[in-house]
MARFIFI-837828 format. One record per residue (C-alpha): chain; x, y, z. Coordinates in steps of 0.02 Angstrom, whole numbers, plus 50000, padded with zeros to 5 digits. Each point is the difference from the previous one (the first is absolute). Layout:
<atoms>
<atom "A",<X,Y,Z>>;
...
</atoms>
This chain:
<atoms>
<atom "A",<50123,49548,49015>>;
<atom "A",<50086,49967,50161>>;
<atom "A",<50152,50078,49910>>;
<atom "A",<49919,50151,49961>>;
<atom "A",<49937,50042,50158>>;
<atom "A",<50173,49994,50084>>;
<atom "A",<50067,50084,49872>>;
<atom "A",<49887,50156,50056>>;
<atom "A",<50045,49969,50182>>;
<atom "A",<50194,50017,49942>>;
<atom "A",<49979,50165,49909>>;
<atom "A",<49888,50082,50160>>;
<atom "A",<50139,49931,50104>>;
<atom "A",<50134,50075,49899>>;
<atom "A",<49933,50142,49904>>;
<atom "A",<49823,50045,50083>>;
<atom "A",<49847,50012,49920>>;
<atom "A",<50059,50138,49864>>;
<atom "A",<50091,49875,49919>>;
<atom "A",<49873,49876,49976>>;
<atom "A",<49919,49985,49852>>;
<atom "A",<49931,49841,49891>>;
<atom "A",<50150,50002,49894>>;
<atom "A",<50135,50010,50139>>;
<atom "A",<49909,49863,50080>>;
<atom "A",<50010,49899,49849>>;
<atom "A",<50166,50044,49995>>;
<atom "A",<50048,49946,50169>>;
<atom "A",<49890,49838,49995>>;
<atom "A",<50092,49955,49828>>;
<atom "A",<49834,49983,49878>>;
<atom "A",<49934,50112,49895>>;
<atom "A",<49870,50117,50048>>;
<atom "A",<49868,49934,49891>>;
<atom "A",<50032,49826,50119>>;
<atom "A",<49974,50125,50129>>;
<atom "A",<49831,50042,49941>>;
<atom "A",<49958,49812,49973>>;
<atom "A",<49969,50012,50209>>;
<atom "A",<49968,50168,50046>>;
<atom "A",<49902,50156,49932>>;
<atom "A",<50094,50128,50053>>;
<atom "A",<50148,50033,50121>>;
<atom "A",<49872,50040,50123>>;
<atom "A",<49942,49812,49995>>;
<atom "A",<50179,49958,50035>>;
<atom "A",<50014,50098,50143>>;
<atom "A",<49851,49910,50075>>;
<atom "A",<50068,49849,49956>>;
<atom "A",<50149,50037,50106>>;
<atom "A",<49920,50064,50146>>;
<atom "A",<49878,49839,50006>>;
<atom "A",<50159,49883,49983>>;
<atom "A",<50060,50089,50135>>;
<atom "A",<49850,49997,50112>>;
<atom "A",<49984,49818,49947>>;
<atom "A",<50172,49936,50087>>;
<atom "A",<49953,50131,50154>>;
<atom "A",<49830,49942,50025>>;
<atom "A",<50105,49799,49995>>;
<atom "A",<50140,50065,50134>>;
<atom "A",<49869,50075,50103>>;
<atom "A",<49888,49831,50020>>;
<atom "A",<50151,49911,50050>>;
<atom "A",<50037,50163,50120>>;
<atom "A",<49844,50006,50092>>;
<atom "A",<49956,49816,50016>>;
<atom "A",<49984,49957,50184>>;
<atom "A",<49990,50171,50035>>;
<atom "A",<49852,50100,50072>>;
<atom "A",<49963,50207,50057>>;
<atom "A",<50146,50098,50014>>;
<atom "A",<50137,49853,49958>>;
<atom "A",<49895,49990,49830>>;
<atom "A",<49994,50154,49960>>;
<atom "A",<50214,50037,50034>>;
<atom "A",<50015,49824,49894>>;
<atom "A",<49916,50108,49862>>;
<atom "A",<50089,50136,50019>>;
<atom "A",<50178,49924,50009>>;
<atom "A",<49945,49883,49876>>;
<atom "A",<49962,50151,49860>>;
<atom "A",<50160,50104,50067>>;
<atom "A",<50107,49850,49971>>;
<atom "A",<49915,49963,49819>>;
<atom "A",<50022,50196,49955>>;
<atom "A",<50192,49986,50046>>;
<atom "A",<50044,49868,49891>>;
<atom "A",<49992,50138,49871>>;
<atom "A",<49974,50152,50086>>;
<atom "A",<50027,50126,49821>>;
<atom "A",<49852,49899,49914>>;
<atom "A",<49902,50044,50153>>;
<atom "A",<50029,50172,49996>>;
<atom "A",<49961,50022,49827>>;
<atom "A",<49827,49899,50021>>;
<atom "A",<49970,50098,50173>>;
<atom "A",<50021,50166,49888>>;
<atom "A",<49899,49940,49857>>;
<atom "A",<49826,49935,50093>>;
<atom "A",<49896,50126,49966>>;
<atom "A",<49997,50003,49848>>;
<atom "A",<49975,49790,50002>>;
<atom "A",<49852,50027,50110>>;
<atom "A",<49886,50008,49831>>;
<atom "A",<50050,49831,49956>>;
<atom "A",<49868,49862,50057>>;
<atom "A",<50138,49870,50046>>;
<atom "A",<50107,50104,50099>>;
<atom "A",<49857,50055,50095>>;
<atom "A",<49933,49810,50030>>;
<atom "A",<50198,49967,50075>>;
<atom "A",<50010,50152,50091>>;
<atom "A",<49811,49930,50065>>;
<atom "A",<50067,49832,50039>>;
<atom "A",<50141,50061,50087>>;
<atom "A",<49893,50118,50098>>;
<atom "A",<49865,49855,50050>>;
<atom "A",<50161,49868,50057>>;
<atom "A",<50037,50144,50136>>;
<atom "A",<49824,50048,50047>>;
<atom "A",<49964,49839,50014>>;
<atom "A",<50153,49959,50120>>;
<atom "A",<49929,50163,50098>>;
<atom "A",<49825,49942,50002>>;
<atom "A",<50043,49851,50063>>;
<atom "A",<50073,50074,50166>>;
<atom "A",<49812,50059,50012>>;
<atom "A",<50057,50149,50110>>;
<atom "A",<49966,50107,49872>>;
<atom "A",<49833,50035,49970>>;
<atom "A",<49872,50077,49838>>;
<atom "A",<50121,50127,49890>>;
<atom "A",<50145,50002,50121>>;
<atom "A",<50082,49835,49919>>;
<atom "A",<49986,50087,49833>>;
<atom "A",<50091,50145,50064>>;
<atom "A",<50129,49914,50102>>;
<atom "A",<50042,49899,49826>>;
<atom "A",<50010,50176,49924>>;
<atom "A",<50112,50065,50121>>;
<atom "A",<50130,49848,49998>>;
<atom "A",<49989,49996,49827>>;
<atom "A",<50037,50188,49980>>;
<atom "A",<50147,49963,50164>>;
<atom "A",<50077,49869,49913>>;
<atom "A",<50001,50081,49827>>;
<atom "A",<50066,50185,50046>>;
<atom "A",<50138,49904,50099>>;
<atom "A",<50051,49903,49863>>;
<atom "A",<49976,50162,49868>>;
<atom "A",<50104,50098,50109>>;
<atom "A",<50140,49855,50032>>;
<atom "A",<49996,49957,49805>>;
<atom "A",<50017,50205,49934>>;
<atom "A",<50150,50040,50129>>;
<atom "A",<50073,49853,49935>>;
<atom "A",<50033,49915,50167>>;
<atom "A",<49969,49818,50000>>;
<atom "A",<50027,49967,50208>>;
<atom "A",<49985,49840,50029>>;
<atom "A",<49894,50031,50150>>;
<atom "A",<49863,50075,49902>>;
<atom "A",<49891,49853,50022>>;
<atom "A",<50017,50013,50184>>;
<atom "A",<49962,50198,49980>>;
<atom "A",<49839,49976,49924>>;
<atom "A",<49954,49844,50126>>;
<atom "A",<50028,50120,50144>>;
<atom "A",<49912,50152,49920>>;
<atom "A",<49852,49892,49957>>;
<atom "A",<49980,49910,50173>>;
<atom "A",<50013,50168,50051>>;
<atom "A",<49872,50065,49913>>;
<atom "A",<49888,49815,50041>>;
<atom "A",<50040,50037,50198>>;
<atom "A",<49948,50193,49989>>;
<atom "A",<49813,49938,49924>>;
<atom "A",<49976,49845,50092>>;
<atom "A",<50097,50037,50168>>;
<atom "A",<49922,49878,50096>>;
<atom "A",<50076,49829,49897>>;
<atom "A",<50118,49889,50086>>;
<atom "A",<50132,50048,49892>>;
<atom "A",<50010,50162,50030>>;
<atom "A",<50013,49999,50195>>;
</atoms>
């Protein structure tokens, strides 16, 4: 199974999404494709797959990125900690940046892209300066910062090695702007 999966990640990497298909993952992952359909439905199913193995090793870095931290420092140790994931293979995340919405129907992308989405409100609830719906939107708003940055690095094909540090500024920026009276941002 795990064989199949990265077999998918390899042809988005290298071909893009046009070229992937059940029996070119098969292909790739060195089975046949009825072993492929032992595991998985449908390519779709292997696509979420992907994306939750993904999220799985992200949500792992960014526990041991955010421990000890607290407000602002938390939320930058989440940030760099998903820029530095997303550059290990920066292709892959291109290809699964451009192909969300159409994995927004599937239940278990939705519950990562949830859990993901509740580890940073939680780190911005817990600076309790935000208060009712503006911790939603301020989780909105890094999410969307950190994920146009990385969309636009990843589709010029740059890979700057100060992109983490990019996104880090852009979203204490943004965290200074709507809560101008924390500590770190005098």
């Amino acid at each position: 199974m795990a064989d199949v999966i990265e077999a998918a990640a390899r042809i988005l990497e290298t071909s893009g999404s046009e070229a992937l298909t059940t029996n070119m993952i098969a292909e790739v992952a060195g089975v046949s494709p009825g072993s492929v359909y032992q595991y998985f439905s449908d390519k779709q199913s292997i696509i979420s797959a992907l994306i939750e193995r993904e999220a799985r090793e992200f949500i792992g870095e960014s526990h041991d990125a955010i421990e000890g931290c607290s407000g602002l420092d938390a939320v930058i140790a989440f940030a760099k900690a998903l820029t530095l994931h997303r550059l290990q293979r920066p292709k892959l995340t291109l290809q699964l940046i451009l192909l969300d919405p159409t994995l927004t129907a599937s239940s278990e992308s939705a519950k990562i892209n949830e859990e993901i989405y509740n580890l940073l409100l939680d780190l911005v609830n817990e600076s309790g300066v935000l208060v009712d719906g503006q911790a939603s939107v301020a989780v909105m708003d890094i999410m969307g910062i950190m994920r146009g940055m990385m969309l636009g690095e990843f589709m010029n094909q740059a890979r700057s090695e100060d992109l983490p540090d990019r996104i880090a500024d852009a979203v204490a920026g943004y965290w200074c702007r709507r809560v101008p009276t924390m500590p770190e941002c005098d």
